[in-house]
C-alpha positions, 0 to 999 in steps of 0.5 A: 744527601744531594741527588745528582742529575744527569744533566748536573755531571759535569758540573759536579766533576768540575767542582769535585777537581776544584776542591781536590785541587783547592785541598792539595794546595793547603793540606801541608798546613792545614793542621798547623793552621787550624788545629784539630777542626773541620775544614769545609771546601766548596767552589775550588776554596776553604769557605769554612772551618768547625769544631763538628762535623754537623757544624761544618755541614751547617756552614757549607749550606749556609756559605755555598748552598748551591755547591754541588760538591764540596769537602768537609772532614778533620784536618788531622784525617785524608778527605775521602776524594773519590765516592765508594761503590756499593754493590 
């Protein structure tokens, strides 16, 4: 996991939009285009997909290892696209 500095929040946000945006423009298809892999967003675009998800975590660090955001899930699930607060 990433620790986010203050100084990076906005940043964060910004590419946090982009993916969401990036993943709402290519959800209808993603199945019928990928079958039952990972797909990995980064940077406001589909940079990968996997058949795991460490696969899929691999190629996001490889592809964009500066991201400080990015999606990674099963495109037969919903990306989680906001965090969960515990406590």
């Amino acid at each position: 996991m990433r620790i986010i500095r203050p100084e990076q929040k906005e940043q964060f946000e910004r590419q946090k939009e982009l993916n969401i945006q990036a993943y709402r423009r290519l959800k209808e298809g993603l199945v019928e285009s990928y079958g039952n892999r990972y797909v990995v967003f980064a940077n406001g675009t589909l940079i990968a997909t996997a058949d795991s998800f460490e696969e899929a975590c691999r190629k996001r660090e490889a592809l964009a290892p500066d991201a400080l955001h990015f999606l990674a899930f099963p495109t037969t699930s919903e990306p989680m696209l906001e965090r969960i607060r515990l406590g």
